[in-house]
C-alpha positions as CSV (number, residue, x, y, z in Angstrom):
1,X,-9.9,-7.1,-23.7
2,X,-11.6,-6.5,-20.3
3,X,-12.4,-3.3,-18.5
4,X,-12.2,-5.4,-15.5
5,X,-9.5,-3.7,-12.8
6,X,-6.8,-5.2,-11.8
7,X,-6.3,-3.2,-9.2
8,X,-9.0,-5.2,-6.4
9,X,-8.4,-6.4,-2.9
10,X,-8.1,-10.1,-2.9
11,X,-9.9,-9.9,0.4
12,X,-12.4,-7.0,0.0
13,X,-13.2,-6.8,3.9
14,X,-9.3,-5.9,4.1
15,X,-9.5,-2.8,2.1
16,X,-10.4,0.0,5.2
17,X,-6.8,-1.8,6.7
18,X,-5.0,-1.5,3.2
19,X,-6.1,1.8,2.8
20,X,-4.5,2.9,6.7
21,X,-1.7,1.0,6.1
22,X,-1.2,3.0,3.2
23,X,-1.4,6.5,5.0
24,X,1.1,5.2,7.7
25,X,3.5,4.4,4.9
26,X,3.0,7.8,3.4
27,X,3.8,9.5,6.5
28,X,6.6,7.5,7.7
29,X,8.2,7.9,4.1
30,X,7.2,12.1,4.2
31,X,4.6,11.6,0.9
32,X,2.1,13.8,1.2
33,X,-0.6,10.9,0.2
34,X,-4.2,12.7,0.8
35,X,-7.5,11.4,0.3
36,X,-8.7,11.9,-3.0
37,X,-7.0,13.0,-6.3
38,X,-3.0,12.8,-6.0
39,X,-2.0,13.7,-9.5
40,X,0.6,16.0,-7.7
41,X,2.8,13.5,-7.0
42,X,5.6,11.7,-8.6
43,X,5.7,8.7,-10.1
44,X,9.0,7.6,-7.7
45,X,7.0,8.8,-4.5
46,X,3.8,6.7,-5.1
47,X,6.2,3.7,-5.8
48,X,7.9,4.0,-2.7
49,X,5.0,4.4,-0.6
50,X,3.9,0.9,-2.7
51,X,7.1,-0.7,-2.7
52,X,7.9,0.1,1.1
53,X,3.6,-1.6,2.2
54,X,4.9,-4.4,0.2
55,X,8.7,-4.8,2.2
56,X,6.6,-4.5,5.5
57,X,3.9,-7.0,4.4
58,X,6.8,-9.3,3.3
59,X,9.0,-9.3,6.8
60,X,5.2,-9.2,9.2
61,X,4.7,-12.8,7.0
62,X,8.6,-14.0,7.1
63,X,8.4,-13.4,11.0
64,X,4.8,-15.2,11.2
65,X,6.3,-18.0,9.5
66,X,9.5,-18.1,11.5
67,X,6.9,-18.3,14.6
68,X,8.1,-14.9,15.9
């Protein structure tokens, strides 16, 4: 088995936006996401903050393709 994370940019030079993107998600959803450790918080908030980058990231690309 690998120790290898899963958990790696595809594009490293994108990280810095990822990581913004993420804090505006936070916000907008009202998780207190801070820089750093974030044991504090739930399971469901982390996931939403996760689930709601990956809605946004799926309509910005629908609406690309759709020439909009």
């Amino acid at each position: 088995m690998s120790n290898k994370s899963s958990n790696t940019a595809a594009v490293p030079e994108a990280k810095g936006a990822l990581d913004k993107f993420k804090y505006e998600v936070a916000s907008e959803l009202g998780v207190p996401l801070t820089d750093g450790y974030n044991g504090n918080l739930t399971s469901k908030q982390n996931g939403s903050v996760g689930g709601y980058m990956v809605k946004k990231m799926i309509e910005a690309q629908e609406k690309q393709m759709a020439g909009k």
